[in-house]
Biopython code that builds the backbone (N, CA, C, O; Angstrom):
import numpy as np
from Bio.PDB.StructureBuilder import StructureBuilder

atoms = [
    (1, "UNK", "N", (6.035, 75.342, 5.355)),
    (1, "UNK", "CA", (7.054, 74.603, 4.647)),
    (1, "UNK", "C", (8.325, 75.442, 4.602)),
    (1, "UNK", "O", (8.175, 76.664, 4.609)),
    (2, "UNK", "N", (9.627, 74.911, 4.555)),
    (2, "UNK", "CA", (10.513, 75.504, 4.467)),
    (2, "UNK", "C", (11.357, 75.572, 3.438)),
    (2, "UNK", "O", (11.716, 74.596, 2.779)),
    (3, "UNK", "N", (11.716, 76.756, 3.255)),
    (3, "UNK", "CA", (12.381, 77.449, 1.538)),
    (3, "UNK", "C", (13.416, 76.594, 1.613)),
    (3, "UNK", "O", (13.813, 76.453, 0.456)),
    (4, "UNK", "N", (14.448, 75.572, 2.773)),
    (4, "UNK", "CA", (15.557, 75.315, 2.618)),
    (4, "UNK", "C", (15.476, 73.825, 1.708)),
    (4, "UNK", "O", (14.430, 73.262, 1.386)),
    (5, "UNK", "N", (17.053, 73.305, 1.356)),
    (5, "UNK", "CA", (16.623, 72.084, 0.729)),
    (5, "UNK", "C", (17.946, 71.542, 1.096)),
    (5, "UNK", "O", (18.856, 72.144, 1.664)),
    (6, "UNK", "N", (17.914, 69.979, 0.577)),
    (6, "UNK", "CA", (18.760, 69.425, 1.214)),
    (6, "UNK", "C", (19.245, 67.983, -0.028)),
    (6, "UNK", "O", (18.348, 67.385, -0.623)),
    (7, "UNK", "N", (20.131, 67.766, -0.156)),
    (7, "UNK", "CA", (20.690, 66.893, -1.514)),
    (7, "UNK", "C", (20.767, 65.828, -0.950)),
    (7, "UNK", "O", (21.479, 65.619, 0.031)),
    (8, "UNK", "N", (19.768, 64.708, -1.704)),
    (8, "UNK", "CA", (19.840, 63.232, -0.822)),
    (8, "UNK", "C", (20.446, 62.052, -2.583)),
    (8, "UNK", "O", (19.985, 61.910, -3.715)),
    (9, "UNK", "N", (21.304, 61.660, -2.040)),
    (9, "UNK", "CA", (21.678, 60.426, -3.384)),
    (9, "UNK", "C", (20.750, 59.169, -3.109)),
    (9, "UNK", "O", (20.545, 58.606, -2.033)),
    (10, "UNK", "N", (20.302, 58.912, -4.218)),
    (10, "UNK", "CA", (19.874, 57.568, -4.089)),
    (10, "UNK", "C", (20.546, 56.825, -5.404)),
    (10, "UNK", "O", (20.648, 57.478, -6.443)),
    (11, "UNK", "N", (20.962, 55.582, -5.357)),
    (11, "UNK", "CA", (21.774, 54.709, -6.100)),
    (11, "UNK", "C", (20.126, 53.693, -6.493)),
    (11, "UNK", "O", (19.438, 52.995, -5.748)),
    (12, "UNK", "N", (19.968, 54.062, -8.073)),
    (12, "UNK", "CA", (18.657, 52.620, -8.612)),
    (12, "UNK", "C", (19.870, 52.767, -10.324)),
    (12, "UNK", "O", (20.604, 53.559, -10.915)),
    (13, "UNK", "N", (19.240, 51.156, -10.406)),
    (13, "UNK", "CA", (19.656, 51.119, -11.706)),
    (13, "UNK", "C", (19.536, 52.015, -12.794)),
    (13, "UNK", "O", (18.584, 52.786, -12.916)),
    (14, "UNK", "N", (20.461, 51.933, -13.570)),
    (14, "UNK", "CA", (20.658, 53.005, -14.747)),
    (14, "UNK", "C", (19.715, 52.979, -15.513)),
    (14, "UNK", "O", (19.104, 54.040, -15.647)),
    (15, "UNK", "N", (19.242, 51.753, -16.304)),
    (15, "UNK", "CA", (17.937, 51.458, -16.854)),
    (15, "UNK", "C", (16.759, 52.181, -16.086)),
    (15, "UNK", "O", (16.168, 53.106, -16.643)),
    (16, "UNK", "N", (16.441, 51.806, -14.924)),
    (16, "UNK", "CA", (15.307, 52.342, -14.170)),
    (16, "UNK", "C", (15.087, 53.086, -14.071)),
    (16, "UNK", "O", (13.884, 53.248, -13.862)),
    (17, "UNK", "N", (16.018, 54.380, -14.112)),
    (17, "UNK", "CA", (16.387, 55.515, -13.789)),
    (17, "UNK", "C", (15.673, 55.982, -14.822)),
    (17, "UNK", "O", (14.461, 56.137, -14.669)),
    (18, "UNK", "N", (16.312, 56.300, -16.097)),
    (18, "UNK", "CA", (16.282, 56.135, -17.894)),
    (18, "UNK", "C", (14.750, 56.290, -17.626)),
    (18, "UNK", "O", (14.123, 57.331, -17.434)),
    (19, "UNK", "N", (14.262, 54.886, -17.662)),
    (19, "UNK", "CA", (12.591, 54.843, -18.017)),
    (19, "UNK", "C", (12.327, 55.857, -17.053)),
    (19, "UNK", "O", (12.350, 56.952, -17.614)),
    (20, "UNK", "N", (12.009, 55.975, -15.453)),
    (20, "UNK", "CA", (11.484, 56.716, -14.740)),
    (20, "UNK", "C", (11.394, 58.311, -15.164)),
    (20, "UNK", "O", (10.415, 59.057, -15.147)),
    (21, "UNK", "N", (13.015, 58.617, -15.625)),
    (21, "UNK", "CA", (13.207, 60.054, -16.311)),
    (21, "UNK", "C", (11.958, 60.250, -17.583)),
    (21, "UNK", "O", (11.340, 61.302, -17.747)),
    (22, "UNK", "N", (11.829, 59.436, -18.121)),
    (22, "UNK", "CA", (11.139, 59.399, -19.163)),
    (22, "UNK", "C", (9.040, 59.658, -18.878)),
    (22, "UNK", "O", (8.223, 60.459, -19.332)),
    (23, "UNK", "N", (8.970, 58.617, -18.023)),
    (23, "UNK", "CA", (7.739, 58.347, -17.179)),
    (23, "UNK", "C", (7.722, 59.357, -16.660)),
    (23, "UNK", "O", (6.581, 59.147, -16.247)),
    (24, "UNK", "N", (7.971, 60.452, -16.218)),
    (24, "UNK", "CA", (8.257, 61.665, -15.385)),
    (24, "UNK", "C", (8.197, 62.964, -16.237)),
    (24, "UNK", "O", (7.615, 64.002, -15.924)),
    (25, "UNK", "N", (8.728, 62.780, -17.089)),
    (25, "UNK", "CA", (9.220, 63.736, -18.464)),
    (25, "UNK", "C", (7.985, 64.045, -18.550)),
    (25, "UNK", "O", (7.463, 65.098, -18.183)),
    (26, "UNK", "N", (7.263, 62.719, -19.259)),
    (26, "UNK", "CA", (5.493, 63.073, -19.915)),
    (26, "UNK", "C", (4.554, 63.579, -19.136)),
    (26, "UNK", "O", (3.479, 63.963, -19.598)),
    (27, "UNK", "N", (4.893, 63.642, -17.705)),
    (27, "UNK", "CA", (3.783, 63.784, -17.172)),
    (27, "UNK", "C", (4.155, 65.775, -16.406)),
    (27, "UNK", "O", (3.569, 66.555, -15.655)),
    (28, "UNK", "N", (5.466, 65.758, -17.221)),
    (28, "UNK", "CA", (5.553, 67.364, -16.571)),
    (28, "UNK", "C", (6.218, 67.632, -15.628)),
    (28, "UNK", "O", (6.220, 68.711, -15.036)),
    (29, "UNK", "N", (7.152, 66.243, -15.269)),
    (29, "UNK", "CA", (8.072, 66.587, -13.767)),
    (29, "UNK", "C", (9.056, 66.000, -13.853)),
    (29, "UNK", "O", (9.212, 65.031, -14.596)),
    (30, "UNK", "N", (10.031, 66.548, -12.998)),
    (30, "UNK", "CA", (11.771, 65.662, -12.705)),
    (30, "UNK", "C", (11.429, 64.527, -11.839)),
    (30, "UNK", "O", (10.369, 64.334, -11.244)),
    (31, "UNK", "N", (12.507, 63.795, -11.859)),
    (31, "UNK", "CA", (12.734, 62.439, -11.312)),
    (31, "UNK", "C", (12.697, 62.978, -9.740)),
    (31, "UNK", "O", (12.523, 62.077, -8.919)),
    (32, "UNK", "N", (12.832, 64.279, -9.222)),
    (32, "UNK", "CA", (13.182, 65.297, -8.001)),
    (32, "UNK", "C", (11.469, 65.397, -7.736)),
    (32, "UNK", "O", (10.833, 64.885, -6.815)),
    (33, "UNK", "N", (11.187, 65.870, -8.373)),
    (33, "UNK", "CA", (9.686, 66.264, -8.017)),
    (33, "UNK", "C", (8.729, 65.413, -7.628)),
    (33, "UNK", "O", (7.890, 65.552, -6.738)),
    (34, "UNK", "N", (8.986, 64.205, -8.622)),
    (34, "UNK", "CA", (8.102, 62.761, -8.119)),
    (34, "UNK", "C", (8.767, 62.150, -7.172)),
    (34, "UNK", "O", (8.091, 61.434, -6.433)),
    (35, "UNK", "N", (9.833, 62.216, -6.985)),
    (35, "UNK", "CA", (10.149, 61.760, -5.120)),
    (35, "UNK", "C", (9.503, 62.454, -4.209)),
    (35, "UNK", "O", (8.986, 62.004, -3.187)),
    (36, "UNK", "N", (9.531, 63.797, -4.650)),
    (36, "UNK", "CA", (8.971, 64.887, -3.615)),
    (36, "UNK", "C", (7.287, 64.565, -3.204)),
    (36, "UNK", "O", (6.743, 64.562, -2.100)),
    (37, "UNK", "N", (6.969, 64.414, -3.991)),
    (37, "UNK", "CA", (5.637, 63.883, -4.525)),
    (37, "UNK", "C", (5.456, 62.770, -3.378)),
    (37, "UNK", "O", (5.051, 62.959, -2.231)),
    (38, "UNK", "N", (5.797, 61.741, -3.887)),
    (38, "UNK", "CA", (6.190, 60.188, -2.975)),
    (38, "UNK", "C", (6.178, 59.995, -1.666)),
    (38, "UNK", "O", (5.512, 59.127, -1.100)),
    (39, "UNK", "N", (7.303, 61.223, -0.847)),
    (39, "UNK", "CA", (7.197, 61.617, 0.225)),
    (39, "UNK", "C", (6.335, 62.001, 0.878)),
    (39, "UNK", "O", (5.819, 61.355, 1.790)),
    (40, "UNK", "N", (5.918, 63.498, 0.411)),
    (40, "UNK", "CA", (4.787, 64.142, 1.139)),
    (40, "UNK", "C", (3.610, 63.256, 1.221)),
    (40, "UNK", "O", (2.843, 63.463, 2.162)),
    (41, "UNK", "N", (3.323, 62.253, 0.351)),
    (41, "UNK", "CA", (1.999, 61.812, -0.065)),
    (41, "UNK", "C", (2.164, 60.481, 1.436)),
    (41, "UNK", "O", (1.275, 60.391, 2.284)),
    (42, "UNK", "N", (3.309, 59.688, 1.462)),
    (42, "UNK", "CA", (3.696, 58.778, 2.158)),
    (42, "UNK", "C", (3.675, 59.393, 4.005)),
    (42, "UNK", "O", (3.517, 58.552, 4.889)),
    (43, "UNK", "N", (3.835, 60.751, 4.334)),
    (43, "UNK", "CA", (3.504, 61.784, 5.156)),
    (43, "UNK", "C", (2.341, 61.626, 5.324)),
    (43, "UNK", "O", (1.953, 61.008, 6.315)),
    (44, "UNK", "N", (1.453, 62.146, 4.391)),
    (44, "UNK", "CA", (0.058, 62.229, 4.726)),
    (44, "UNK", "C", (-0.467, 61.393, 5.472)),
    (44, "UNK", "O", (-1.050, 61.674, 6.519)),
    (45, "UNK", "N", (-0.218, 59.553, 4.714)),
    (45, "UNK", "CA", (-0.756, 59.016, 5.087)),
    (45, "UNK", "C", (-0.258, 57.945, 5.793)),
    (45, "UNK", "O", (-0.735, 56.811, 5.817)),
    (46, "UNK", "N", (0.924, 58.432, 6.488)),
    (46, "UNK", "CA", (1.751, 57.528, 7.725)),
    (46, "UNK", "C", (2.152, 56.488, 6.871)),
    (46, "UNK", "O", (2.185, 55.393, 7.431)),
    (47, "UNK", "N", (2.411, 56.496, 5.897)),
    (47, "UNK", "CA", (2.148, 54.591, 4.965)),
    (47, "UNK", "C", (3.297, 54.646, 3.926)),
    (47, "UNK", "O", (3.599, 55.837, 3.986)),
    (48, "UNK", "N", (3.770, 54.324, 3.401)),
    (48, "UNK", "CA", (3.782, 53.865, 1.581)),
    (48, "UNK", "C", (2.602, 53.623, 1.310)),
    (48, "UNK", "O", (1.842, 52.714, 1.644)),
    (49, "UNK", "N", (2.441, 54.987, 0.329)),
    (49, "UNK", "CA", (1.146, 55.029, -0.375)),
    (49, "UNK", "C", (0.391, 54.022, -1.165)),
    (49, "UNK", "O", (-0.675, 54.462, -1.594)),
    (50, "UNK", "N", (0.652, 52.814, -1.467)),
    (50, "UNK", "CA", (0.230, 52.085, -2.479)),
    (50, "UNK", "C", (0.846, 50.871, -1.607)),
    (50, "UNK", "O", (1.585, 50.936, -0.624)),
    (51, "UNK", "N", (0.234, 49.576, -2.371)),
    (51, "UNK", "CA", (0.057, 48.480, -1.734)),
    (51, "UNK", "C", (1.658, 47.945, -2.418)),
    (51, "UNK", "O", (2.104, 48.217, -3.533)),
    (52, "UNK", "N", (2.362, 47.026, -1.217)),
    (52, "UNK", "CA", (3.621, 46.523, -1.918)),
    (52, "UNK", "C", (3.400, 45.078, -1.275)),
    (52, "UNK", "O", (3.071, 44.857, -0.110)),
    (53, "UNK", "N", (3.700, 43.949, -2.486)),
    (53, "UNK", "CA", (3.369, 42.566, -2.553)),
    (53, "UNK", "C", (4.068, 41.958, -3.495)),
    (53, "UNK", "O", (4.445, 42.616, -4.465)),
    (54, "UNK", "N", (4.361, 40.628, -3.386)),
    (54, "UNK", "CA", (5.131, 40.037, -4.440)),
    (54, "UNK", "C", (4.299, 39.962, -5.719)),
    (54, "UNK", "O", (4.581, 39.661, -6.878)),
    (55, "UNK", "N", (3.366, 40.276, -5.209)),
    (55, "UNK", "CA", (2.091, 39.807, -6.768)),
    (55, "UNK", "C", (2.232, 38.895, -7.283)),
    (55, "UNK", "O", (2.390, 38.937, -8.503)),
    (56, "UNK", "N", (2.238, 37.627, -6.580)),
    (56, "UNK", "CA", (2.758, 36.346, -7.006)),
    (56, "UNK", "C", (1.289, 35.638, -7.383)),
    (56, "UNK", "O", (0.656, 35.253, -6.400)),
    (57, "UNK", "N", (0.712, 35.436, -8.608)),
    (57, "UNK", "CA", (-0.556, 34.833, -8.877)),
    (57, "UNK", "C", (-0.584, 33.479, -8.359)),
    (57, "UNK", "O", (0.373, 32.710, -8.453)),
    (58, "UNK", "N", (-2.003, 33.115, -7.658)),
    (58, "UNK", "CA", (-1.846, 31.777, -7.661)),
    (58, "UNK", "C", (-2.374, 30.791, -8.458)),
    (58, "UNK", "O", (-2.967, 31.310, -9.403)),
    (59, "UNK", "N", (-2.415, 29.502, -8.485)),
    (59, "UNK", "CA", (-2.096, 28.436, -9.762)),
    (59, "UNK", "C", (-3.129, 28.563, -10.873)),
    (59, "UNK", "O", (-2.870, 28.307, -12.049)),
    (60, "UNK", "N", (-4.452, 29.019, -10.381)),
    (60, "UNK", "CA", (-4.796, 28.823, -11.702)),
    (60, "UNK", "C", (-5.289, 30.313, -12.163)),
    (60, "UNK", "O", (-6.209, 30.574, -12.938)),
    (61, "UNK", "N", (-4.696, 30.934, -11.689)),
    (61, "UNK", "CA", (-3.636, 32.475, -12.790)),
    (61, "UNK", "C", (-3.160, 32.276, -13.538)),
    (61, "UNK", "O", (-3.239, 32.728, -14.680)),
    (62, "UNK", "N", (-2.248, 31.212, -12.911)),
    (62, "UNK", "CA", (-0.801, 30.931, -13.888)),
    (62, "UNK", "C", (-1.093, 29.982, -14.614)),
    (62, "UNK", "O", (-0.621, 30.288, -15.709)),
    (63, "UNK", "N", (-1.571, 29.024, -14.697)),
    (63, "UNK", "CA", (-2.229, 28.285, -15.393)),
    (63, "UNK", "C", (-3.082, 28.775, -16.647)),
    (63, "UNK", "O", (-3.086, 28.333, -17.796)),
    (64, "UNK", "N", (-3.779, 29.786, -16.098)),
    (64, "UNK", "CA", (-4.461, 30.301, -17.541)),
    (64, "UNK", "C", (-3.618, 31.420, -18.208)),
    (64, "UNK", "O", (-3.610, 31.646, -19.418)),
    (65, "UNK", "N", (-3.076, 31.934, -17.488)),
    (65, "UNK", "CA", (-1.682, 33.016, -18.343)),
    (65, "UNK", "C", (-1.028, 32.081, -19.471)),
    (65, "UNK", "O", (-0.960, 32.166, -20.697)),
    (66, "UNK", "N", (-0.565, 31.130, -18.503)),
    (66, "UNK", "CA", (0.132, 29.763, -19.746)),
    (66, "UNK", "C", (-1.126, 29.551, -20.788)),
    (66, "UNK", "O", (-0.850, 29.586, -21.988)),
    (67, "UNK", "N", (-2.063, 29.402, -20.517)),
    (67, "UNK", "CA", (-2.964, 28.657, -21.207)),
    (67, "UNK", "C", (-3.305, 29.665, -22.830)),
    (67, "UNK", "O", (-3.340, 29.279, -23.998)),
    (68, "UNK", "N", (-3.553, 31.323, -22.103)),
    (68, "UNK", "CA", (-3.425, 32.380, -23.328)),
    (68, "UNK", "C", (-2.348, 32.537, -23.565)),
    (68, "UNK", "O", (-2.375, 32.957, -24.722)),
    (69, "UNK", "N", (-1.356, 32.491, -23.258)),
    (69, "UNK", "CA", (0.300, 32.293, -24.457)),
    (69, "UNK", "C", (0.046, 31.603, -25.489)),
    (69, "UNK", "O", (0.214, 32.002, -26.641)),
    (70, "UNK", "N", (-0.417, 30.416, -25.137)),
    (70, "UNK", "CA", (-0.352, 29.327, -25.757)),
    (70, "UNK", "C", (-1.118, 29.479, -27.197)),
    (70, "UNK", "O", (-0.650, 29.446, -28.335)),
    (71, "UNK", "N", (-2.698, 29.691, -26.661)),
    (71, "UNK", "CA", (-3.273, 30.227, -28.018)),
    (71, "UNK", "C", (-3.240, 31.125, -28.672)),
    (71, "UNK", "O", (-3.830, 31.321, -29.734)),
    (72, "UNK", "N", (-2.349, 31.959, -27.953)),
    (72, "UNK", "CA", (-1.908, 33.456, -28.431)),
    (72, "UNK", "C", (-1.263, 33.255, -29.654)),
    (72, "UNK", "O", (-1.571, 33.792, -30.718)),
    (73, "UNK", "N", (-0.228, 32.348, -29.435)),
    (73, "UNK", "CA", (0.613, 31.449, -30.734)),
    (73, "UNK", "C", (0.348, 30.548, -31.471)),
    (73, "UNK", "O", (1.096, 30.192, -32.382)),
    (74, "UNK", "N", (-0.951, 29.932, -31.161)),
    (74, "UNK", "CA", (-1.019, 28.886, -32.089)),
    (74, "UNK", "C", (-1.927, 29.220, -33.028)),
    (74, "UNK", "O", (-3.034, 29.660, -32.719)),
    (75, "UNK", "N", (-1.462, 29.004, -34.518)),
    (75, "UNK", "CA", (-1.821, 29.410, -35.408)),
    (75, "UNK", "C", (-2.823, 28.744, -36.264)),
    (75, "UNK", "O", (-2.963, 29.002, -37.460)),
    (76, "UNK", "N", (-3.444, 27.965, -35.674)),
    (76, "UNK", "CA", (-5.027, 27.338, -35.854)),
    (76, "UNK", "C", (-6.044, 27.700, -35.318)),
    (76, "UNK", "O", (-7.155, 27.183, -35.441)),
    (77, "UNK", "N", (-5.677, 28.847, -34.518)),
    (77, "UNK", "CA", (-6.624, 29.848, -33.299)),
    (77, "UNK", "C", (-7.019, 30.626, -34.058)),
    (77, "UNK", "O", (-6.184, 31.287, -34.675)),
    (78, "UNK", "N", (-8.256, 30.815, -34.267)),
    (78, "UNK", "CA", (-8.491, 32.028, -34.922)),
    (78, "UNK", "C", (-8.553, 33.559, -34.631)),
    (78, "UNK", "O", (-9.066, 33.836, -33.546)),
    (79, "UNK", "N", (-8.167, 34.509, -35.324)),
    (79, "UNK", "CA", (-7.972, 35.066, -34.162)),
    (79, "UNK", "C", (-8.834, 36.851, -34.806)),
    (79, "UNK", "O", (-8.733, 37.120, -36.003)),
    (80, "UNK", "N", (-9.460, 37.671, -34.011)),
    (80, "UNK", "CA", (-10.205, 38.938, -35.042)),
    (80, "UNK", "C", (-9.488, 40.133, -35.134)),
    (80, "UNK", "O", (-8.498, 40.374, -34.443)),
    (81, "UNK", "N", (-9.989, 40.929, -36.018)),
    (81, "UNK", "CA", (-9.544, 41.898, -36.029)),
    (81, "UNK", "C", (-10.840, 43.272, -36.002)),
    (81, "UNK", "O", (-10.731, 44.461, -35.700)),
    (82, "UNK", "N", (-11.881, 42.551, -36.407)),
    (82, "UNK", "CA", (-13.503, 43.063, -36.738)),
    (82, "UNK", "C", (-14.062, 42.364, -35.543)),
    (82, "UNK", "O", (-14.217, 41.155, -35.373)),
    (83, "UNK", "N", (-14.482, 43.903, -34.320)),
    (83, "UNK", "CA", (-15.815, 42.790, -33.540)),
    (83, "UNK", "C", (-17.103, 42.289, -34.787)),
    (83, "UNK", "O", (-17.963, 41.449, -34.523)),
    (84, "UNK", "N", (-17.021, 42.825, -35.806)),
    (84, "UNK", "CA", (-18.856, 42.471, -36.394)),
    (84, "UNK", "C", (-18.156, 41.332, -36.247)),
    (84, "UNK", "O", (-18.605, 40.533, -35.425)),
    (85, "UNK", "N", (-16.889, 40.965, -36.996)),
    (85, "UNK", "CA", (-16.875, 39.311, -37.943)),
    (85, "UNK", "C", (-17.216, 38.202, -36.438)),
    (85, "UNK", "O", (-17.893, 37.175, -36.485)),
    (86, "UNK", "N", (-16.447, 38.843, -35.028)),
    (86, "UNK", "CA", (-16.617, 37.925, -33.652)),
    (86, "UNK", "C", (-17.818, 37.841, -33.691)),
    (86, "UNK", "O", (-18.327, 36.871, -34.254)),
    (87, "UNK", "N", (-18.529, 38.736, -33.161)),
    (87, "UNK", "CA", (-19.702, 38.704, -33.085)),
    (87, "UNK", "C", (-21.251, 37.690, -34.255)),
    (87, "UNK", "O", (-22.308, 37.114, -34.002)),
    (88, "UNK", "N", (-20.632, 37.940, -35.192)),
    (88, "UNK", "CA", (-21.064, 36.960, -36.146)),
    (88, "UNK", "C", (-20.964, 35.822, -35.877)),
    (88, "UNK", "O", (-21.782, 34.921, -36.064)),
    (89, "UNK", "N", (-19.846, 35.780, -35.369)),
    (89, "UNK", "CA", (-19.158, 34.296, -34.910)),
    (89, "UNK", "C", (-19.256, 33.530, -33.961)),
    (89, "UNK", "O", (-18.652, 32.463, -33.856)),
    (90, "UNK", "N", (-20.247, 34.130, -32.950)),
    (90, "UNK", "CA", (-20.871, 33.530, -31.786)),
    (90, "UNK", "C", (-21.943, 33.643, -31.936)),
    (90, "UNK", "O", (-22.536, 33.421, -30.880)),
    (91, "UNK", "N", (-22.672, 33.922, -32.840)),
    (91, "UNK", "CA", (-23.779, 33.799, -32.689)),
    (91, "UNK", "C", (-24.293, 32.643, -33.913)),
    (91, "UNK", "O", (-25.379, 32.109, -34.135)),
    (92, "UNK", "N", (-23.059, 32.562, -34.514)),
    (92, "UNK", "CA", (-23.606, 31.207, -35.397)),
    (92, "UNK", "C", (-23.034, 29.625, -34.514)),
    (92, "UNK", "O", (-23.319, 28.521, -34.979)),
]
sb = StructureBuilder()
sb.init_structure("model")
sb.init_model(0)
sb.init_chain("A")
sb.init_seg("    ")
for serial, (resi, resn, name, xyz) in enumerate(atoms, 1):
    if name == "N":
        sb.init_residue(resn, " ", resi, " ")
    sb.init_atom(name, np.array(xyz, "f"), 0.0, 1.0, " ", f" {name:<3s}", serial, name[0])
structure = sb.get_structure()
């Protein structure tokens, strides 16, 4: 490896940035290091390391995502805070 280095800009949103600095912070490294990271790892394995997709669910994902909002909010749902009391509660 070589001792030299070399200054690359990258332009991401200010927000993104912010959190990432932060996400980075906790784990013990600069926003510099986890690129560095990113790279070499993306090296290794000829690739972008991790899978990239719209992650677009299909309908009845979304359908039941809608479906737990829904009872998430409605306030005739009962809802626990105690597994005993659930548990009680399915079995009667």
């Amino acid at each position: 490896m070589s001792d030299s280095t070399t200054n690359i800009n990258i332009c991401m949103d200010s927000d993104l940035k912010a959190q990432a600095d932060r996400l980075f912070g906790e784990l013990g490294m600069s926003l510099t290091t986890a690129f560095n990271i990113f790279v070499r790892q993306s090296l290794r394995e000829g690739r972008i390391p991790f899978e990239i997709s719209l992650n677009q669910p299909n309908s009845e994902t979304t359908s039941a995502m809608l479906e737990a909002e829904r009872i998430a909010k409605d306030p005739s749902v009962k809802g626990y805070t105690d597994l005993d009391e659930l548990f009680a509660d399915l079995k009667a």
